[in-house]
Structures are given as C-alpha cells and as structure tokens.
N, C-alpha and C positions, 0 to 999 in steps of 0.2 A: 460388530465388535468395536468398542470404544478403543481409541491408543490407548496404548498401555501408560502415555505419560502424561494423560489427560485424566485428572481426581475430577470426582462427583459424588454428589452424596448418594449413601445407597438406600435413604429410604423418598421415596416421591408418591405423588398421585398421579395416576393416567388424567391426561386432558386432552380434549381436541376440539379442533375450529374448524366448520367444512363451511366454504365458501363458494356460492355459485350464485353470477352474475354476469350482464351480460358489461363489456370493457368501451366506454367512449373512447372515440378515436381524439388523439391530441391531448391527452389528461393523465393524470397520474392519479392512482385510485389505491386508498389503503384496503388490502384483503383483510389482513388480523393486525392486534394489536394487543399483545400479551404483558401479563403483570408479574411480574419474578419475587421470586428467582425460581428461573428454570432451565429448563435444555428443551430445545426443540428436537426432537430424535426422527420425525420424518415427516418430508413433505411429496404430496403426490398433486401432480398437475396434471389436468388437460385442457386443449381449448376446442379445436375443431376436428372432422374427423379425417381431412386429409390437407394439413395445413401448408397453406402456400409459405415460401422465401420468406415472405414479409412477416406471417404471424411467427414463424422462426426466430428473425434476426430483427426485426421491428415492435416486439414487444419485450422492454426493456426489466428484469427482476432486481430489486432490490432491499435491503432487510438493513437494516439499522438496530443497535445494540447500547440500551441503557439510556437513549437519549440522546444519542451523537447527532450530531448535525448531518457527518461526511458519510455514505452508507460506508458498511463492509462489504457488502458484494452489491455486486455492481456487475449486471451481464444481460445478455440476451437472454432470453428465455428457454431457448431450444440449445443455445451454447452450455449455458448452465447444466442443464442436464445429460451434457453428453452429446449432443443434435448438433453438428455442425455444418458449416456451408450455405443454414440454410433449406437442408436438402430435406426430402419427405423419410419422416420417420424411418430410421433402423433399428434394427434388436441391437442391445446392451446391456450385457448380466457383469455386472461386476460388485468390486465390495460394499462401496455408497452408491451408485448410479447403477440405477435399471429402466429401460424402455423397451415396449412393446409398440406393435403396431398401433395406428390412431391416435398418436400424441398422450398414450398413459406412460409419464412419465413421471419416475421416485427418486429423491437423493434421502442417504441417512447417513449425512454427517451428524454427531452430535452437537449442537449449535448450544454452549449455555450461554447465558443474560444474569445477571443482578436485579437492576429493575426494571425492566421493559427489551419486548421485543417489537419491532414493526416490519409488516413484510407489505410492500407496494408495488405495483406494475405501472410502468408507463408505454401507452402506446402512441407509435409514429402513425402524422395525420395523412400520412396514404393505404394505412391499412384497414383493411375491411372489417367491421371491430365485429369479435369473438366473444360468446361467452366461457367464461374459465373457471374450470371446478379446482379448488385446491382445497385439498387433507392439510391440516398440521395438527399432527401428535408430538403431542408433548408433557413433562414431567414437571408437575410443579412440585417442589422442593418446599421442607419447612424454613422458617424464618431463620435468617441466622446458619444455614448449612451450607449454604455453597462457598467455597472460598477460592477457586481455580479463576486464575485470574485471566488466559488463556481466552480469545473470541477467535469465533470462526471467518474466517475474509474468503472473498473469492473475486476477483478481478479479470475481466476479459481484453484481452486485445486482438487487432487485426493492423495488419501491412500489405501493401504492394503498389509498385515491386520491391520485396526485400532487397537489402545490399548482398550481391553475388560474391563469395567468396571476400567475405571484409569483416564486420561489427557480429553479425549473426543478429538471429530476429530473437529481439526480448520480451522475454516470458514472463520475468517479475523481477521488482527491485521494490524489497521491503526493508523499511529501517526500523526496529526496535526489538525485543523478544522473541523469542517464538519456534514454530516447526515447520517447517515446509512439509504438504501433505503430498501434493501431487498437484499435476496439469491435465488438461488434454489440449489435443496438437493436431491443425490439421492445415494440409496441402494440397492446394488447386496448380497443377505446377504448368509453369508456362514459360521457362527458362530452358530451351529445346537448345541446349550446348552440353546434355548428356539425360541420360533417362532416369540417375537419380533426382529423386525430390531432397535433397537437400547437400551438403557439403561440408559435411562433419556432424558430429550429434549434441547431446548437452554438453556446456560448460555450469556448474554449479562453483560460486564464489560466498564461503561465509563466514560470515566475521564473529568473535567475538570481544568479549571484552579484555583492556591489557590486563596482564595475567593470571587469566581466566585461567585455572587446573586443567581445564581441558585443551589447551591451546591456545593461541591467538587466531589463529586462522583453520579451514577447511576447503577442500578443492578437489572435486569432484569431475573427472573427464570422461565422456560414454566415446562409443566407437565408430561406426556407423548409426545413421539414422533410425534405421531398422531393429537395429540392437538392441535400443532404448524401449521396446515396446514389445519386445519380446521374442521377433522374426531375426532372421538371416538371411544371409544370403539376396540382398538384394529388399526384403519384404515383396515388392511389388510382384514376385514371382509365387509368395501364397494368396491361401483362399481366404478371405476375412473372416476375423474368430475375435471373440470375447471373452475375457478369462475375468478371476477374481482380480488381481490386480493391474494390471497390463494387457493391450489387445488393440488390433488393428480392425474395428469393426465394420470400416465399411473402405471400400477397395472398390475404383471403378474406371477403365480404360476409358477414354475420350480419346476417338480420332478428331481432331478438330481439323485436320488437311495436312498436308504433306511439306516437309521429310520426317514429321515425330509426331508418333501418338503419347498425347500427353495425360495423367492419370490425378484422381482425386485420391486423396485419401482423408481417412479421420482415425485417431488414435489416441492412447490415454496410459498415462501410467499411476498408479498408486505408491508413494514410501510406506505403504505399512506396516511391513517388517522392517524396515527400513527410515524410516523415518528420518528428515534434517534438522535438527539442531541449530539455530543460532544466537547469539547472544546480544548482538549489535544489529548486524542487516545480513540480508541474502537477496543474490543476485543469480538469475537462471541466464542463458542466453541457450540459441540452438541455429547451428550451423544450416546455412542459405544458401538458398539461388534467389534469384529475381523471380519469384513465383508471389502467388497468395499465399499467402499464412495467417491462420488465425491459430489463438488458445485462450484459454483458461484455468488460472493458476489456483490452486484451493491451500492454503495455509492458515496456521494458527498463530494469534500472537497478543499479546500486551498491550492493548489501550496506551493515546491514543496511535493511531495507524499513519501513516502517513501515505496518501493515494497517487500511486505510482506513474497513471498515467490519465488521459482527457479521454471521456467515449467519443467516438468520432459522429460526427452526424449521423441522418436516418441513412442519410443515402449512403454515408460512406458505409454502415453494416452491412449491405449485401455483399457477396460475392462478387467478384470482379470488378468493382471501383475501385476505383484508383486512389491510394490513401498514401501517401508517403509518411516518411520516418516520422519528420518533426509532427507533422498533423495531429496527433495524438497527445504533446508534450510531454515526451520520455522526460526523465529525469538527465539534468544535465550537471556534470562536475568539469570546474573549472580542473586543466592540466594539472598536475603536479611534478609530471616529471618528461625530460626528454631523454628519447629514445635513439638509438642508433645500429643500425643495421640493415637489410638482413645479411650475415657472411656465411661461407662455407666454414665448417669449423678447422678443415687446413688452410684458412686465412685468419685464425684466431691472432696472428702476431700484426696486421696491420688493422685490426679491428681496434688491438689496444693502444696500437701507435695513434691511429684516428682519435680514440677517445683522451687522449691526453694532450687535449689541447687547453686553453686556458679557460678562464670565467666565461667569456661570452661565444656563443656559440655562430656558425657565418648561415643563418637558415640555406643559403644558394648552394654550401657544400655539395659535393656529388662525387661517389666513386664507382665506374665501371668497375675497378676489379674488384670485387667480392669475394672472386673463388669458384663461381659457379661453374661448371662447363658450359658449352655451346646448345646440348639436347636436353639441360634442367630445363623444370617446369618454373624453376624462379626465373626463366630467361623472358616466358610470355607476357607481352605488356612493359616488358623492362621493369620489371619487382627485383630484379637481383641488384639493381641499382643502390646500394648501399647511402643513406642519405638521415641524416636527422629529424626527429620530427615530436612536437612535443604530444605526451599520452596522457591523457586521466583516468587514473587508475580507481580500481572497483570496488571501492570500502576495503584500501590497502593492496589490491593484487595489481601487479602491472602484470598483464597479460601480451606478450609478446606477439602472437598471434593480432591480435585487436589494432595490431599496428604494419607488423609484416606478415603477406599470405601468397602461394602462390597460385594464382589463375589456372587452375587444375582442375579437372573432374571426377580424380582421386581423391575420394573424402578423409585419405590418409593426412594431409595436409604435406606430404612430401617434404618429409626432413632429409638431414639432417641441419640445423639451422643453428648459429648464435648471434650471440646481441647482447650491447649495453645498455644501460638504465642509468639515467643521472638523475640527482635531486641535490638540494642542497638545504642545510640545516643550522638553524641559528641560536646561540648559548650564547649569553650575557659574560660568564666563567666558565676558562676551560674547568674540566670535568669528564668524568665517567658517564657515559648513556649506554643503554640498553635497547638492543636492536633486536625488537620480535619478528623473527623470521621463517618462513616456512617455501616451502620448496621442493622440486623433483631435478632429477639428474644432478648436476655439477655446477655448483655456485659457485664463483667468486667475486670477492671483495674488496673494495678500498677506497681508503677514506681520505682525505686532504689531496696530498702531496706521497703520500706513502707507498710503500710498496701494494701490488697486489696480494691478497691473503685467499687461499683455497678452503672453503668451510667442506669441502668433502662432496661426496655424491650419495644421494636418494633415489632408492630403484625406484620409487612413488611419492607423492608430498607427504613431508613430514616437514614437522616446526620445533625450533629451539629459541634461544634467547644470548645472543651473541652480546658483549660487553666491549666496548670501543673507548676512543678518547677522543674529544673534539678541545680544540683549540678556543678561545673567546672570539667571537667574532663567526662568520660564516664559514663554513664548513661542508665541502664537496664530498657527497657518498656516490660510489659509482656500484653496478652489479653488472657483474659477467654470468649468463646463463646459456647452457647449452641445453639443444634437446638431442634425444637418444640418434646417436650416430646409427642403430639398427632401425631407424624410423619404428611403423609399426612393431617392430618385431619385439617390443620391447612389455612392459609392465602399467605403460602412463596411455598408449596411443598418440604417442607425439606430443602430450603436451608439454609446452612454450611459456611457464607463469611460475613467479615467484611474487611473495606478500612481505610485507616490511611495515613496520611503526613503530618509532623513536621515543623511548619512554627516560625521561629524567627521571634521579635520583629521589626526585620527591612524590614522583608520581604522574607527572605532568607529561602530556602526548606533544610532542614540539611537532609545529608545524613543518612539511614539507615544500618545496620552491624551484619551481624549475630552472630558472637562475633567478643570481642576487638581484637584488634592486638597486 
C-alpha cells in the first residue's frame, strides 16, 4: 500500500530487471540502471545461503535518483532489509520488508525517479565475494505523468559506545521537505549498569517553515524503549514477533560472564498510519546506554538531500567495533543558546535570581543548591549541580534533556526538573517581532530587562506565535520551562523541550546568539 500522501500516476507498464552475478570483492558494481519515469515498487535480494557477518554488514546497497552524484540510500545490505547485527537470517513480515530464511530478502517501498534510477553494491575487500540475485519491479510511467516530487532515502548508522544517559544515539537529521517513514533499531547491550537496553525512547524534533498553517514546529516523545515497538513491560520479557508495522523480531540472551546477561535485540517501527510531516528538517534521536546501536532510517523527501552522516569503515560495520560519535560525522550545529540549570521546581525563585545576571556569563559559575534532596537521582555524579552551559539547539528546539540528565536506570528520566534558556537577538529598529513558539507544560518568558511573562501551561506540545518588542540594539530573550511535577504520570513522559524562532515584520528569520559579541 502506497502512503496516502505519496501521488503517482495510475496508468504504468509492468517492468522488471533480474540480475544474477557473481560480486568482486573491493569494487562497486551497478546491478540495474533504469530509465524514467518510474517507481520502483519492489526489490528482492539474495546472495548466499547461510551468510556470514561480513556478507550482512560488508556489502554496502546503494541507489541514486535522477542522476545525483550523493546516493539516497546508503546501507548495508542485510541492514536495509531488516538483517541486523550482522546476524544470520531471521523471519520479518512486515508492511515494506520481508525475509525468510537463506537470505530472500523483499523491501516494497515505492521508490519513484524522473529520469533514472541506479541501484549499485559495493563490497568490503575481506569478504568472500557472493553471487546476488536481485528482482526489480517496476512501473514505467507515460511521458510527462509523474509529477510527486517526493524520493525515497534510506540512511544507516552505527555507534559504540553510545553516550549513557546524555545526547541519545541519532537516528536521522534530515534538512529539506518531506515524511519520515520509519527506522529500524537495533541493540547489542553491553552497559551492565541495568538490564534495560536503552534509557528513554524516541525523541522526534520537526520543523517547519515560519508560518507554516500547520505550525512552526512538531515534537514527538515515546516512553520506554520497548513501547516504541510495540512491547511492554520491559520487551526483553517477550518472545520475538513481527507485525505489519512494528515488531521486535529477533530477541536473544547472551550470557557473556558474570554479574549480567546481556541481550541483543532488533526491531523496527513503521509511521504508516502515522506518518511525519516536515517542512524544513527532522531530527530522531533514542534514548542510550553505552551499548551498540545500529539503525536505519527510511524517509521521503525533496531533492536535493543533504547526507546526514559518513559510513564508517569496513571494519567499523561489524558488530562490536568500536565506532565512537564523531567517527561518522554527525552533523554538527554551532550553540545558539545557553542553558542553565538543572533545579528542583521548589528552587524556581533562585533559578531566576541566578538567571538575572548581566550580558556576560562567568562559565566557572556553580550552584550546589539546586533543590534536590540528598536520595534524588540528580544527586549521582553531582548533575544536580546547577551550572551553565551553552546548547545547540535542533532546527529551533532546545531540548533540556540534551543538556541536563540524570544518571538513572529509570528510563523515566526522573523529573520533576526546571531551567533556563538564553539567547540573544539583534534589530537594527526597535520594533514588533514574532516569536514562533511551541511547547509542553509551563513556559515562561522574558525579554530585555523586563518583567517575567507566563504564556500558560500545555498538557502536550502545542505551538502559538507570541508578539514581543525588542529595543534597537541587542536584545536578551530568556525561557523558563518546567517538566511535569507528576514525572511520568503525566501526558508528555517528562518531556524537557520547548521551540522558538524570531520572525521580523517583514518576514525575515533573525538570527540567534548565545551572548553579544
């Protein structure tokens, strides 16, 4: 079933390319090489019949649309379809991806092209080269019908050891049009400081354009890790199952030695009732330990793409090398704003005493009292240390969390938590500006020198368009955010994030500044 917000023409002709050859090792080899406009509606792979690590994570899939230099997807072979770790073939019925035993593997996204499709493998020069049969069915289209501007991406990453309890391991950071379709998501956990595999679940951050009808912003919080997939209670307590769109297919105890048996898993979720919408970018992240993580993000979007992140070497594909953050070249944004806290919200009167200091900020600040009691879990490591720290924020959201967390095994994230936000903004003529903001629980505000202003409380985000006055010259915006005093028990799951950008009179996005210059 195509998305429903995916147009295609509805007269085509059936075509297909079956390719079967045997793969040089060290080379990149085009399989097909299609003439549009068309959609590719499904591809079936195999290579051997009981395939090692290496022809898994070692033979690299990629497909270029219309003539791009940069591909669109971009992944392992066994990742792309579902196959993670690595590990030898498991069953997977779901809505686009299916596998059976012996490496037959089917994805049926609809892929459309204008003028060309290319689909290539490259494989790493220590694996034992395979031959690969690959199906591609597909629709060619009359001249002049396709007009969905929409191409299909797909991007893999891996890390370890992820950051425990801090950034969360990132799943996709795409900038321009588009849907977020879905991922899969998988965990070799080896952070034996509690027997979940992870430490919160998705964050989803997406942007639109300024005064988009729909919003300026989108913010999406899952609950536990398990949640996101379908399971409760733990997941690691069920038996692996494959659904249409969500499912934990493959689940597997590893004692690797004493005091913790530690567990693999692999899992996937589809939006297809569901679907993400963005206008400008989206950004996934999912709550970590220091484990392995890999995924694979599937989205749609608007030429051209801009490619999120570096494949890691041959060796860094496998399982259990060692890959750190930067290795991959995440995308990086310079700070825009500093941050201050974390306090108990019955310290919210010294929190704003703290933030009303002047222009420049003393990085060395430090406040033991926070608020916290002696048995909080912001006590561990000393995170209740209240202190400044500058943040870059996620196509507009500053994400409190991303900044204060505490060292907990409760993937509730252990609220109840507040904190300031500063930025500063600069107008040629004082003036009216428009502050597109979006938000959950209890924001407050204020601007210059002025008093604090309450925009009200959000049982969940929601976004409005606030009207302000800046002075000529630079101009201090500060934001007060709490999260639910009932932690958990509330409507968001603790989430810690509020969105903001500064729209002039004429239309004009004014930049943000973490102080003056």
């Amino acid at each position: 079933m195509d998305p429903a917000w995916l147009v295609l023409p509805a007269r085509a002709a059936p075509r297909r390319v079956l390719t079967h050859r045997r793969l040089p090792a060290g080379e990149r080899v085009t399989l097909a090489q299609l003439e549009g406009p068309g959609c590719i509606r499904r591809l079936f792979a195999t290579t051997v019949r009981q395939p090692t690590p290496a022809h898994q994570r070692q033979i690299v899939l990629r497909m270029y649309w219309d003539g791009a230099d940069a591909p669109a997807v971009e992944a392992p072979l066994g990742d792309f379809f579902g196959q993670l770790h690595g590990l030898p073939p498991y069953a997977l019925d779901s809505r686009y991806l299916v596998s059976q035993f012996h490496s037959g593997y089917t994805a049926t996204f609809p892929m459309p092209f204008q003028r060309s499709a290319r689909i290539e493998v490259e494989l790493g020069p220590a694996v034992d080269p395979p031959r690969i049969i690959l199906f591609v069915d597909w629709h060619a289209y009359p001249a002049g019908s396709l007009t969905e501007p929409l191409r299909f991406h797909a991007q893999f990453r891996r890390e370890f050891p992820c950051q425990a309890h801090g950034r969360g391991y990132l799943v996709l950071d795409a900038v321009g049009r588009g849907w977020l379709l879905g991922f899969n998501y998988g965990v070799a956990v080896r952070d034996d400081r509690a027997r979940w595999s992870h430490a919160g679940a998705e964050n989803i951050y997406a942007a639109n354009e300024a005064g988009a009808p729909e919003g300026p912003f989108a913010h999406l919080r899952g609950g536990g890790g398990e949640d996101t997939f379908g399971a409760s209670y733990g997941g690691v307590l069920h038996r692996p199952s494959t659904h249409l769109d969500q499912g934990v297919p493959y689940y597997a105890q590893e004692d690797l030695g004493p005091p913790f048996a530690r567990h693999t898993l692999a899992a996937y979720r589809f939006f297809a009732a569901d679907a993400i919408p963005f206008g400008r970018a989206v950004q996934m992240r999912f709550g970590s330990m220091a484990n392995d993580i890999c995924s694979t993000a599937y989205w749609y979007q608007e030429p051209p793409h801009r490619p999120f992140v570096r494949l890691p070497s041959w060796d860094g594909l496998l399982k259990g090398a060692e890959l750190p953050y930067e290795a991959t070249d995440p995308p990086a944004a310079a700070p825009r704003w500093m941050v201050l806290g974390p306090f108990h919200p019955d310290a919210a009167a010294a929190l704003r005493a703290a933030a009303d200091g002047g222009d420049r900020i003393d990085p060395d600040w430090r406040l033991e009292a926070s608020g916290y009691p002696p048995d909080s879990p912001w006590r561990s490591g000393g995170r209740h240390v209240a202190r400044w720290r500058p943040l870059a924020d996620v196509h507009g959201f500053v994400d409190f969390a991303l900044a204060f967390l505490p060292a907990s095994a409760d993937n509730s994230v252990t609220w109840p938590a507040v904190a300031v936000a500063q930025t500063w903004l600069h107008v040629q003529a004082a003036g009216a500006v428009s502050l597109e903001l979006g938000w959950a629980h209890h924001l407050r505000l204020r601007v210059g020198g002025g008093p604090w202003e309450s925009l009200g409380r959000r049982a969940y985000f929601q976004t409005r368009t606030h009207r302000v006055e800046l002075q000529a010259g630079w101009n201090r915006v500060q934001v007060e955010l709490d999260s639910p005093a009932e932690g958990i028990d509330g409507t968001t799951w603790g989430t810690w994030t509020f969105a903001l950008r500064a729209v002039a009179a004429d239309g004009r996005e004014l930049d943000l500044h973490p102080t003056p210059p």
